[in-house]
TIMI-398954 format. One record per atom (N, C-alpha, C, O): residue number from 1; residue in three letters; atom name; y, x, z. Coordinates in steps of 0.2 Angstrom, whole numbers, plus 2048, in hexadecimal, padded with zeros to 3 digits. Layout:
% TIMI-398954
k	r	a	v	u	w
NUM	ALA	CA	Y	X	Z
...
END
This chain:
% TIMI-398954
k	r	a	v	u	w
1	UNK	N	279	584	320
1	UNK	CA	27A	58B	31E
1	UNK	C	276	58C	317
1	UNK	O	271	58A	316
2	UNK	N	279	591	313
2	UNK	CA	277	592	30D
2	UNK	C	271	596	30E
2	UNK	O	271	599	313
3	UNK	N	26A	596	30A
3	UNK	CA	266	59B	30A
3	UNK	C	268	5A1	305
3	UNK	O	26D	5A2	301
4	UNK	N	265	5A5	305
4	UNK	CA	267	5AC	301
4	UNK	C	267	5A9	2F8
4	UNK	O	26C	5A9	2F4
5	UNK	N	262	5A8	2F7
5	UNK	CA	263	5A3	2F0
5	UNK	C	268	5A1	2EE
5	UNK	O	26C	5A3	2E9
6	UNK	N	26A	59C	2F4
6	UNK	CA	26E	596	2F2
6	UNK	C	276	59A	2F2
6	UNK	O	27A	599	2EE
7	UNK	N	278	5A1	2F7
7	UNK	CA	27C	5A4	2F5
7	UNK	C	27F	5A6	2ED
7	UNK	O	284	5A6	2EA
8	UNK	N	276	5A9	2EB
8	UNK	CA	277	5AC	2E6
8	UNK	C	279	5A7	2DF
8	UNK	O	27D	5A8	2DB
9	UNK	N	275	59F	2DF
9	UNK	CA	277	59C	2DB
9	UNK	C	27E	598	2DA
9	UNK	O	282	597	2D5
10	UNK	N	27F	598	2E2
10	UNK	CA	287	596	2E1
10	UNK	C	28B	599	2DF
10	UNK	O	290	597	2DC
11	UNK	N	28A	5A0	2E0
11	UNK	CA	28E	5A6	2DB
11	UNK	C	28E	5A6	2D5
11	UNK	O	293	5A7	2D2
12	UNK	N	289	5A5	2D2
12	UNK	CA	288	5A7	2CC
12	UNK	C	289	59F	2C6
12	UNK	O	287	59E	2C1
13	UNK	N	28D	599	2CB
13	UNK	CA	28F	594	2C7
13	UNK	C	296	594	2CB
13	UNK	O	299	58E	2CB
14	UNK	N	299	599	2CF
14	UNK	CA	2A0	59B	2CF
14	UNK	C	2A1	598	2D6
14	UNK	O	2A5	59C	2D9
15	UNK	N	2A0	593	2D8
15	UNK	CA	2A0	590	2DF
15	UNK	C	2A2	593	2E4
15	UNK	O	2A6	591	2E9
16	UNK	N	29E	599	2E5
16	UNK	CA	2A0	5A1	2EA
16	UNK	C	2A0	5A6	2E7
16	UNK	O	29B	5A8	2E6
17	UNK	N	2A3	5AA	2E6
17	UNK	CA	2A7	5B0	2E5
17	UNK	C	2A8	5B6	2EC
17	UNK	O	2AC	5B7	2F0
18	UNK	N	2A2	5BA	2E9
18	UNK	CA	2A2	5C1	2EF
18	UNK	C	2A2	5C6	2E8
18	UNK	O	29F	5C6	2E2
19	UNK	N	2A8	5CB	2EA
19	UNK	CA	2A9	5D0	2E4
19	UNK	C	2AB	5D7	2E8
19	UNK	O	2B0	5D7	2EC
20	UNK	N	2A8	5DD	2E9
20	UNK	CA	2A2	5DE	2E2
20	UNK	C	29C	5DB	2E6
20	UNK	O	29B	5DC	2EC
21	UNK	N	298	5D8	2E1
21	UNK	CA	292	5D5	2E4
21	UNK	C	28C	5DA	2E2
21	UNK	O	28C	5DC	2DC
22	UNK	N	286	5DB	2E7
22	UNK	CA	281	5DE	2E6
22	UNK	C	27A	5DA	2E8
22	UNK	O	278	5D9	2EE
23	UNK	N	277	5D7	2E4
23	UNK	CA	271	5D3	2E7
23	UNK	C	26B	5D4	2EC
23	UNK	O	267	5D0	2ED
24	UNK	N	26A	5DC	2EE
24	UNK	CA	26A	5DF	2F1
24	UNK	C	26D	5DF	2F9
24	UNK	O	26C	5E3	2FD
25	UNK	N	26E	5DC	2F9
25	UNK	CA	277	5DA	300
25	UNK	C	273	5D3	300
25	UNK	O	274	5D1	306
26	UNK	N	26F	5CF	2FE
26	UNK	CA	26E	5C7	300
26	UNK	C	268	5C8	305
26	UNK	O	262	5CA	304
27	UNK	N	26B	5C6	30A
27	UNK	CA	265	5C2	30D
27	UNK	C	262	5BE	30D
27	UNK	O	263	5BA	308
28	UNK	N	25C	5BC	313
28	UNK	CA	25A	5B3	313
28	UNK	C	261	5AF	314
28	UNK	O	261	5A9	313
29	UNK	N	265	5B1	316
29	UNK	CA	269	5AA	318
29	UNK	C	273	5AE	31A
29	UNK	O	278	5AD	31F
30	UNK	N	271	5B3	314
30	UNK	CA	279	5B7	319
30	UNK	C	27B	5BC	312
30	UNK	O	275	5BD	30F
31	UNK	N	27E	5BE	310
31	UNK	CA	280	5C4	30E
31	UNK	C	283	5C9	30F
31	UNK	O	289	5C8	310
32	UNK	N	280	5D1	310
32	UNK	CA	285	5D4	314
32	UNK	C	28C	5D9	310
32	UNK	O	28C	5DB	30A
33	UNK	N	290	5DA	313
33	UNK	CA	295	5DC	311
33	UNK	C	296	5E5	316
33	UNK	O	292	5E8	31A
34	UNK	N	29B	5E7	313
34	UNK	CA	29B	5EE	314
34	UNK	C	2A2	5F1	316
34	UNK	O	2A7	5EE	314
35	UNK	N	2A3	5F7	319
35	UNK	CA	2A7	5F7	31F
35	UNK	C	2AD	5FC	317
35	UNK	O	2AC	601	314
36	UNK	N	2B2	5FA	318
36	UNK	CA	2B9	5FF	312
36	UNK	C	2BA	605	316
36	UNK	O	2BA	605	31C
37	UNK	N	2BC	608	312
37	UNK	CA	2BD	60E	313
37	UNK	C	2C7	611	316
37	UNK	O	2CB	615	313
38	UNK	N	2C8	60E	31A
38	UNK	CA	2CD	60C	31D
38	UNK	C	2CF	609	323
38	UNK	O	2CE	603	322
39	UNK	N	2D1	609	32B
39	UNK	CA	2D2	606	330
39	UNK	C	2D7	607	333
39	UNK	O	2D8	60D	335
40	UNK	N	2DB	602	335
40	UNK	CA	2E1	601	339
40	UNK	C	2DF	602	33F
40	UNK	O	2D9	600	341
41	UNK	N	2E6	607	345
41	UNK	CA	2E5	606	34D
41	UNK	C	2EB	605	34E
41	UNK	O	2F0	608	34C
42	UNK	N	2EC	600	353
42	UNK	CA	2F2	5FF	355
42	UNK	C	2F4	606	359
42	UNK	O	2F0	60A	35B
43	UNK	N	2FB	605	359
43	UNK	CA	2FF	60D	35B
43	UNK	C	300	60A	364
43	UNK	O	300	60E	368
44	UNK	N	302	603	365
44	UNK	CA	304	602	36A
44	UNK	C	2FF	603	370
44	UNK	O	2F9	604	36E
45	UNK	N	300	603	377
45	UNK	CA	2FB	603	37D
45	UNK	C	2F9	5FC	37D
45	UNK	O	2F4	5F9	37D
46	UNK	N	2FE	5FA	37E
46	UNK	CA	2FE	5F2	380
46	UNK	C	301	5ED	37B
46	UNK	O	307	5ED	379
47	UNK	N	2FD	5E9	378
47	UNK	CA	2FE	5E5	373
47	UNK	C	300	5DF	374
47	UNK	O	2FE	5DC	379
48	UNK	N	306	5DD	370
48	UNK	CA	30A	5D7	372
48	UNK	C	308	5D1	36B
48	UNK	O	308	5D2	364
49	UNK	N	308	5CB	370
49	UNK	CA	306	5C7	36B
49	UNK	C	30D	5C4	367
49	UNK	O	30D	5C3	361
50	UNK	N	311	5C4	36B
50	UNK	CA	317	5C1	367
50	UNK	C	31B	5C9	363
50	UNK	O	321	5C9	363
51	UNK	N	319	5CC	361
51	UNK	CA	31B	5D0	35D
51	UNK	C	317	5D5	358
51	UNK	O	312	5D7	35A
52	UNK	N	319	5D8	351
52	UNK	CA	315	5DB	34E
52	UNK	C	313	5E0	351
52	UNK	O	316	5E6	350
53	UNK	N	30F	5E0	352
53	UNK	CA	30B	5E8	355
53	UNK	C	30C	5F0	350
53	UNK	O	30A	5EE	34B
54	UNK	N	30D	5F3	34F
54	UNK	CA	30E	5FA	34D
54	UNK	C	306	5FA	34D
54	UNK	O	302	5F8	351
55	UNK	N	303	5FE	344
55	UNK	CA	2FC	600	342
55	UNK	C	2FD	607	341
55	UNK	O	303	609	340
56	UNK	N	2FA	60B	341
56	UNK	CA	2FA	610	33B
56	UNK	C	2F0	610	337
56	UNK	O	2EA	60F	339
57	UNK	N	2F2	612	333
57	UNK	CA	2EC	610	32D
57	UNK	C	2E8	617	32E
57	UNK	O	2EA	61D	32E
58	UNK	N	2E0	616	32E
58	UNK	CA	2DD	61E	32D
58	UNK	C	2DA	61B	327
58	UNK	O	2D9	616	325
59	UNK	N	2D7	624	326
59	UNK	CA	2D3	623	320
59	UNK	C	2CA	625	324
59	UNK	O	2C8	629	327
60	UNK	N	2C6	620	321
60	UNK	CA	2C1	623	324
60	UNK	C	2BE	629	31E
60	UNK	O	2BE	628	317
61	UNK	N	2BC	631	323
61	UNK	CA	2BB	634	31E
61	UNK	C	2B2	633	31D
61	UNK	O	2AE	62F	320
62	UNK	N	2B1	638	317
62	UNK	CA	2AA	637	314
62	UNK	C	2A7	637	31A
62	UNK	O	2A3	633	31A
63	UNK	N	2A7	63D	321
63	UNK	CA	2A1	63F	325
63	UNK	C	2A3	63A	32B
63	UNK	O	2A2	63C	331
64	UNK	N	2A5	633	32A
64	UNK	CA	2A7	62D	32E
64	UNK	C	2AB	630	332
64	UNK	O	2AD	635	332
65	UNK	N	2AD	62A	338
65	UNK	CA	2B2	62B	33E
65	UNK	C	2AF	629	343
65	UNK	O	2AB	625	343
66	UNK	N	2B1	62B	348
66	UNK	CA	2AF	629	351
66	UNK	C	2B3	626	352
66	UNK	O	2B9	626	352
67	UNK	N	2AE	61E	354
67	UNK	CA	2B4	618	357
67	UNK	C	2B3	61A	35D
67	UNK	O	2AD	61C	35F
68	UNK	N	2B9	619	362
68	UNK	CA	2B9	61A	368
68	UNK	C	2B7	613	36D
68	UNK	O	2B8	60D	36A
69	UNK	N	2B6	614	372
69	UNK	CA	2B5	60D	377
69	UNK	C	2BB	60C	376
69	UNK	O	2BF	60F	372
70	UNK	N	2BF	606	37C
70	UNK	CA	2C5	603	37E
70	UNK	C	2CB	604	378
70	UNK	O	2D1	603	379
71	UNK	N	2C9	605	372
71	UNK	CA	2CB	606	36D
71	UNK	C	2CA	5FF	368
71	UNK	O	2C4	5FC	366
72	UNK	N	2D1	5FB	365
72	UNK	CA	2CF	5F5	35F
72	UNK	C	2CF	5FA	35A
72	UNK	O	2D4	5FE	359
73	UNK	N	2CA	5F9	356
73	UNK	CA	2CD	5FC	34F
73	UNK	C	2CB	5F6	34A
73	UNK	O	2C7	5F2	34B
74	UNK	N	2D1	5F5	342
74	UNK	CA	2D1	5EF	33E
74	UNK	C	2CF	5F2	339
74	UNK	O	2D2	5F7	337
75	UNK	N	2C9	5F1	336
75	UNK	CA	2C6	5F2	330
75	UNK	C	2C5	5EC	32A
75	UNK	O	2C4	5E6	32C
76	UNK	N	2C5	5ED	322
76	UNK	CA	2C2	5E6	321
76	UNK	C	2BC	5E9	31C
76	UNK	O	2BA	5EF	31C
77	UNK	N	2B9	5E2	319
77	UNK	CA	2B3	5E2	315
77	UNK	C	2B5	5E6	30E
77	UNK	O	2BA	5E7	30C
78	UNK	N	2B1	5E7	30B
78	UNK	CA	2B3	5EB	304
78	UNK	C	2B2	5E5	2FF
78	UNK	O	2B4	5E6	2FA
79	UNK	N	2AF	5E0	302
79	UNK	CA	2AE	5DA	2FE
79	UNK	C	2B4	5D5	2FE
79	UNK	O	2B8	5D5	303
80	UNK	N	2B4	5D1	2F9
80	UNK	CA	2BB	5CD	2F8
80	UNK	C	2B6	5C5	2FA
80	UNK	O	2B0	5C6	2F8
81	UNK	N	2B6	5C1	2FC
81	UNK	CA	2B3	5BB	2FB
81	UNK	C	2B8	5B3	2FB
81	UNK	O	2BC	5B2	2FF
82	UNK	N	2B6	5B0	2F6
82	UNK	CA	2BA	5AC	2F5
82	UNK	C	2B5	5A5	2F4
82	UNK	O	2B0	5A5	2F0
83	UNK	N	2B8	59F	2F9
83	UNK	CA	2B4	598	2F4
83	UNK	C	2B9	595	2FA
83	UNK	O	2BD	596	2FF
84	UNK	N	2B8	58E	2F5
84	UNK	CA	2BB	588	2F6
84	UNK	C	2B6	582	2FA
84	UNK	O	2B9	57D	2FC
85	UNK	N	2B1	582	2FA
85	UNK	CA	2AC	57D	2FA
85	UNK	C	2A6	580	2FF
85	UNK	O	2A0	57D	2FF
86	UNK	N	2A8	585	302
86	UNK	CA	2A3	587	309
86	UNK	C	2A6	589	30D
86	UNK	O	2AB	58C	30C
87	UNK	N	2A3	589	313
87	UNK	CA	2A7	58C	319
87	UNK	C	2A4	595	31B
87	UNK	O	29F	596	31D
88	UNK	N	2A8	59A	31A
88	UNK	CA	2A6	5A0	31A
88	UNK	C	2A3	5A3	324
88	UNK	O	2A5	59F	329
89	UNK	N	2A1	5A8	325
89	UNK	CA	2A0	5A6	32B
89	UNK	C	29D	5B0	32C
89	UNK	O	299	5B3	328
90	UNK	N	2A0	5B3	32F
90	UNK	CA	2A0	5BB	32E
90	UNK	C	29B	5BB	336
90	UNK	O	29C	5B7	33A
91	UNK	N	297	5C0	335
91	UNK	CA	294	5C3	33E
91	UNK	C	294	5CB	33B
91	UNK	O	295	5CD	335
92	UNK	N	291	5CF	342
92	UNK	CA	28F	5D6	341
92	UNK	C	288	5D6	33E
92	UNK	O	286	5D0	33D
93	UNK	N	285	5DA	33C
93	UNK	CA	280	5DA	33C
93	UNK	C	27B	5DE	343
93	UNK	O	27D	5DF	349
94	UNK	N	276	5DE	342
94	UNK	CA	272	5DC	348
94	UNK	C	270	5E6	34A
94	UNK	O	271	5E9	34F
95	UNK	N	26E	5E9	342
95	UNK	CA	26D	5EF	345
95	UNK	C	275	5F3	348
95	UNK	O	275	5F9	34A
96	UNK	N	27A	5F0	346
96	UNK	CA	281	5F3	347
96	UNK	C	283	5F2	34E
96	UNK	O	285	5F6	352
97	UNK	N	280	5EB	350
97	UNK	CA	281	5E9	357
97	UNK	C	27D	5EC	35E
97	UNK	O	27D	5EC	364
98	UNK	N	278	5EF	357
98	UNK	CA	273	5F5	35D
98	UNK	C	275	5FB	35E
98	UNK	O	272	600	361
99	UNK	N	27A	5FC	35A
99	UNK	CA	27E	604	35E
99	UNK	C	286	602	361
99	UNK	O	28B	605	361
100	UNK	N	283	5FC	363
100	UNK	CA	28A	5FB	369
100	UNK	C	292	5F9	364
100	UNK	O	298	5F8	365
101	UNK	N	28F	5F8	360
101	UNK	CA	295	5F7	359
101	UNK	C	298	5EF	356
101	UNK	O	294	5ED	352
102	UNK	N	29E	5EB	359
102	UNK	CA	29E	5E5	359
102	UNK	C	2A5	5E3	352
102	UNK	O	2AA	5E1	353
103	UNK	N	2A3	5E4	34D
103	UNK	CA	2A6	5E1	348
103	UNK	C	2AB	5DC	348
103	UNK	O	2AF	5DE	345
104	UNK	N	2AC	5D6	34A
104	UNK	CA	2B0	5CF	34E
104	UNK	C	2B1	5D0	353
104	UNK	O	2AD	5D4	356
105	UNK	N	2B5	5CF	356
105	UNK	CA	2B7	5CE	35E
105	UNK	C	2B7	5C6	360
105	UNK	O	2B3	5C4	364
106	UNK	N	2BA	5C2	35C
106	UNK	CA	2B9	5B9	35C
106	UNK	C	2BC	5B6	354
106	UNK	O	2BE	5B1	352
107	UNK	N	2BC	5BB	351
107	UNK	CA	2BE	5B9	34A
107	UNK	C	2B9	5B7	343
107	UNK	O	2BB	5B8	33D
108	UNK	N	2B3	5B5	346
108	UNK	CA	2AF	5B5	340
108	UNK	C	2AD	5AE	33E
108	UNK	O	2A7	5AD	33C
109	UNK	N	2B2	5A9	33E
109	UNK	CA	2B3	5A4	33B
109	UNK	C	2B7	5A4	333
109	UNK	O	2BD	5A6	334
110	UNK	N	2B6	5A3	32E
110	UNK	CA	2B8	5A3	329
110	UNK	C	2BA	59A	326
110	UNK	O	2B5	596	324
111	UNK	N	2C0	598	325
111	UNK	CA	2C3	592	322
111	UNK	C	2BF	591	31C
111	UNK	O	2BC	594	319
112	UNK	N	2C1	589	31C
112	UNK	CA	2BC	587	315
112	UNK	C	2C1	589	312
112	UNK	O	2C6	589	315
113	UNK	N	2C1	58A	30C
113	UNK	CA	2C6	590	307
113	UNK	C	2C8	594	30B
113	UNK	O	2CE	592	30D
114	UNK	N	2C7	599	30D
114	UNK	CA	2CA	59F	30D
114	UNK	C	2C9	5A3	309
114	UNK	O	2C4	5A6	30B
115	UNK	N	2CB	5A7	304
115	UNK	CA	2CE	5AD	2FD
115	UNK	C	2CE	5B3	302
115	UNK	O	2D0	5B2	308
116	UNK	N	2CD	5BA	301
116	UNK	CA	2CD	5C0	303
116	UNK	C	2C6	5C4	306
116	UNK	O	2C0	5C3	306
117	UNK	N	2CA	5CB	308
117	UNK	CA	2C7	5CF	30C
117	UNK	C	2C7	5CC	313
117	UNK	O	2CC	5CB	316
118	UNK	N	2C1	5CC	316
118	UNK	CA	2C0	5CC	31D
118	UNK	C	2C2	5D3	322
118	UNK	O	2BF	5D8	324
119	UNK	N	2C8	5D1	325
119	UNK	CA	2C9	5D5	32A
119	UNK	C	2C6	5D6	330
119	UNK	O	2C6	5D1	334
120	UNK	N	2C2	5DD	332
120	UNK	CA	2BF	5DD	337
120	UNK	C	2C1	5E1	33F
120	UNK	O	2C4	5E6	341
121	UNK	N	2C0	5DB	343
121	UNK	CA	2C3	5E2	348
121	UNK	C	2BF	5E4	34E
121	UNK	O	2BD	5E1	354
122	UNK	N	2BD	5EA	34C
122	UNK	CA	2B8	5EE	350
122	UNK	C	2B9	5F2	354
122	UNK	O	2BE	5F6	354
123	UNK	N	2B3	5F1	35A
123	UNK	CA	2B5	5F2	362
123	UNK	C	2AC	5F8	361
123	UNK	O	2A8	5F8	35C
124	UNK	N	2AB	5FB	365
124	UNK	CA	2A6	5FF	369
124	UNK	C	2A5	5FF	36E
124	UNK	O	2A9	5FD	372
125	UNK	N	29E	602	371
125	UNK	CA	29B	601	378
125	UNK	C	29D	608	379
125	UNK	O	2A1	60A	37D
126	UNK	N	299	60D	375
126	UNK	CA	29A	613	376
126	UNK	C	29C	619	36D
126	UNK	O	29B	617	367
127	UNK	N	29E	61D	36E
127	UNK	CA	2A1	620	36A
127	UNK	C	29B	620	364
127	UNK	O	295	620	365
128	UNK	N	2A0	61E	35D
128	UNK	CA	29A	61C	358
128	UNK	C	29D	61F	352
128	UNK	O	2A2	61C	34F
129	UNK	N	299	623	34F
129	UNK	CA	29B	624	348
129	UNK	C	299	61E	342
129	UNK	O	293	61B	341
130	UNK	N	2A0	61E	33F
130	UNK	CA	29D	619	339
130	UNK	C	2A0	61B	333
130	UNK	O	2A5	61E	332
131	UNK	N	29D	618	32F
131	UNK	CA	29E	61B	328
131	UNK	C	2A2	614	323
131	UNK	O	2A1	60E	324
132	UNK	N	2A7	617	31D
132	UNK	CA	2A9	612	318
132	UNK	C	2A3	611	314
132	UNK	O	29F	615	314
133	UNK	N	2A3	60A	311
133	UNK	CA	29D	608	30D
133	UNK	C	296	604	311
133	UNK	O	293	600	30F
134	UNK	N	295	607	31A
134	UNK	CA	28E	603	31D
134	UNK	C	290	5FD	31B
134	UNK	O	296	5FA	31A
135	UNK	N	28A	5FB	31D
135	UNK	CA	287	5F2	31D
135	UNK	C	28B	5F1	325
135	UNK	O	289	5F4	32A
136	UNK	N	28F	5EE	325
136	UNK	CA	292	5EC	32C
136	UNK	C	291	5E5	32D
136	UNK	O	28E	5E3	332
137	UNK	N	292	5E0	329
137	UNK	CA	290	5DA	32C
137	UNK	C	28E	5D3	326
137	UNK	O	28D	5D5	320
138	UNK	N	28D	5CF	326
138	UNK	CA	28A	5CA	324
138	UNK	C	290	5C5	325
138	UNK	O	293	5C3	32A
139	UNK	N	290	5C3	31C
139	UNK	CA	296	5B8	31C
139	UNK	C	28D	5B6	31C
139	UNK	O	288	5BA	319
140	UNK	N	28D	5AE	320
140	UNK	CA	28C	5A9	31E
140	UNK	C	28F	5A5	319
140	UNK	O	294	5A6	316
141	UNK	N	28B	59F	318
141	UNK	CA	28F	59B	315
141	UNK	C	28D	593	316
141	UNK	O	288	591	313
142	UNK	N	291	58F	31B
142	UNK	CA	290	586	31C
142	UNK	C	292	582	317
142	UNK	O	298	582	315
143	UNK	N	28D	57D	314
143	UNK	CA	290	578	310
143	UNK	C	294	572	316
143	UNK	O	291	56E	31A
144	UNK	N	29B	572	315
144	UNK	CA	29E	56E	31A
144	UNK	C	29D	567	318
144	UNK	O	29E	564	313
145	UNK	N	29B	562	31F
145	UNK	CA	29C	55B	31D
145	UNK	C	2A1	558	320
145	UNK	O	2A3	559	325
146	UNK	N	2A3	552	31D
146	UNK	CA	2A8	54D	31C
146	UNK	C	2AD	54E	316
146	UNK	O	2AB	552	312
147	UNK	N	2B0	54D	315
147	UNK	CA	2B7	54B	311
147	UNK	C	2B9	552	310
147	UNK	O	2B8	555	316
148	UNK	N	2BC	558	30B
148	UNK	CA	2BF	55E	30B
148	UNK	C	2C6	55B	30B
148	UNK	O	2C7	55B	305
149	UNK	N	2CA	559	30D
149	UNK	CA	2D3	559	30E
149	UNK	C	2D7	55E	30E
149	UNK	O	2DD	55E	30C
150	UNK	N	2D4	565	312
150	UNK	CA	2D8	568	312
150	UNK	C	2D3	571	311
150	UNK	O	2CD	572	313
151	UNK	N	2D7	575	30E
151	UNK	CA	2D5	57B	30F
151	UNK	C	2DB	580	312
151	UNK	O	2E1	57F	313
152	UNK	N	2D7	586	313
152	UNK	CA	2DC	58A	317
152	UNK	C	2E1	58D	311
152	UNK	O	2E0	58F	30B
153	UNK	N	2E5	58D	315
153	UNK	CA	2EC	590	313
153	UNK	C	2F0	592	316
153	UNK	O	2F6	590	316
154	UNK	N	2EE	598	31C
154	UNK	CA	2F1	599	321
154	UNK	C	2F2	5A2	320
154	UNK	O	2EF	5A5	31C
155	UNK	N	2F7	5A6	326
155	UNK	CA	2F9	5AD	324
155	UNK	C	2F4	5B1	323
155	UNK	O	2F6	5B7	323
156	UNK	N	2ED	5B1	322
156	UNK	CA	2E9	5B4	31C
156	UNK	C	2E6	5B3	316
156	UNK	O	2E1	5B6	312
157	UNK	N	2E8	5AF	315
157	UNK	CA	2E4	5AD	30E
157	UNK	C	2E6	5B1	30C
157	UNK	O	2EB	5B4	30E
158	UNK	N	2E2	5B4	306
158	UNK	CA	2E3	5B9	300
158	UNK	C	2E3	5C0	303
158	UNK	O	2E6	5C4	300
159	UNK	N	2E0	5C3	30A
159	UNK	CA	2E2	5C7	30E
159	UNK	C	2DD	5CF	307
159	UNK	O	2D7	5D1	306
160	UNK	N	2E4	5D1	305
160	UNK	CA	2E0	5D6	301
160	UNK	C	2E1	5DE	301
160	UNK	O	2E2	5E2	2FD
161	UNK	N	2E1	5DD	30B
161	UNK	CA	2E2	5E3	30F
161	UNK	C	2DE	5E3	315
161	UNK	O	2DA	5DF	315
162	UNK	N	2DF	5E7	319
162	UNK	CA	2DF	5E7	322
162	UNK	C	2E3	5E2	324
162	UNK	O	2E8	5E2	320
163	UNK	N	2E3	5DE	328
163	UNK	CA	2EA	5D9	32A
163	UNK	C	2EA	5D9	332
163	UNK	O	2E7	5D5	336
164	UNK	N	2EF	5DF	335
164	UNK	CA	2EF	5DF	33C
164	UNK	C	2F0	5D5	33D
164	UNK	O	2EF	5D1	338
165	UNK	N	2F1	5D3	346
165	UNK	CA	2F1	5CE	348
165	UNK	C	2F8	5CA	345
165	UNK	O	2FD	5CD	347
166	UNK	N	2F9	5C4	343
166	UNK	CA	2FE	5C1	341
166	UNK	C	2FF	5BC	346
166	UNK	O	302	5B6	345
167	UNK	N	2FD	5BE	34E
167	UNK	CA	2FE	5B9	354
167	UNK	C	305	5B7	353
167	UNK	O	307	5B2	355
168	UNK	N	30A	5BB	351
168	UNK	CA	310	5BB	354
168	UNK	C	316	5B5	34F
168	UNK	O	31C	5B4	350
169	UNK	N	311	5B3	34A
169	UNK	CA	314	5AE	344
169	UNK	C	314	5A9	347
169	UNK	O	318	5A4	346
170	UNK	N	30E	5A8	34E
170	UNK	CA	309	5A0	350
170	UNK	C	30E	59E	357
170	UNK	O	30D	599	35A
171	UNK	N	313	5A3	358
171	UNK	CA	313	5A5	360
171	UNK	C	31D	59F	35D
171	UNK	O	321	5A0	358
172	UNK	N	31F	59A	361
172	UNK	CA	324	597	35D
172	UNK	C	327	594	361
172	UNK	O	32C	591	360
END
């Protein structure tokens, strides 16, 4: 895993690419990212994998929004993160996770090459106001070993949106 340093050097001889970057965002070993000002909910009750689900988009306003329990809502980062040559690796952050607020559900795995916005999809314990712009979560980054043969190029790369679920491309 990279140290905060080691983030910042590889950025700045191109290697990793976080935009807009604030070196204030670096930790010991994580840099965090921050929640856009925009979330999808699906419209349907019951969500079918083999089909495109129905969204409608909010806007979060300035005096934030109430995410509700039993409620998915799809958020992404306001950051763009792009590299070829580490493994990216997304979690909550820790004080987010102490008001009951789960950023991931099982998606914080990041491909070696993956280009984009990180799509977030967040769940609650109990009703929670949140704001466009907080510190929501933290990319790691792994130097992978063996052989690179392949990188990702699968139905998000370049995700330079919210990207509801594309279960229904994998379903055949």
């Amino acid at each position: 895993m990279l140290t905060g340093n080691e983030i910042r050097v590889r950025r700045e001889f191109g290697e990793l690419m976080i935009e807009p970057f604030d070196a204030r965002c670096i930790n010991p070993n994580s840099y965090d990212v921050h929640l856009a000002g925009e979330l999808l909910e699906y419209n349907e009750i019951i969500l079918d994998a083999k089909s495109e689900n129905r969204v409608r988009r909010i806007t979060i306003p300035e005096e934030g929004i109430v995410l509700k329990p039993g409620k998915l809502y799809l958020g992404r980062t306001v950051e763009y993160t792009e590299t070829d040559t580490l493994v990216p690796m997304y979690d909550g952050r820790s004080s987010c996770g102490r008001l009951g607020l789960f950023s991931h559900v099982t998606a914080g795995f990041g491909d070696l090459g993956f280009h984009g916005f990180w799509t977030l999809e967040l769940t609650v314990v109990q009703p929670l106001r949140v704001y466009a712009g907080m510190r929501i979560g933290q990319i790691c980054f792994f130097v992978p070993r063996g052989d690179i043969i392949q990188r990702y190029n699968g139905k998000y790369q370049g995700a330079a949106d919210i990207i509801e679920s594309r279960m229904c491309e994998d379903l055949y």
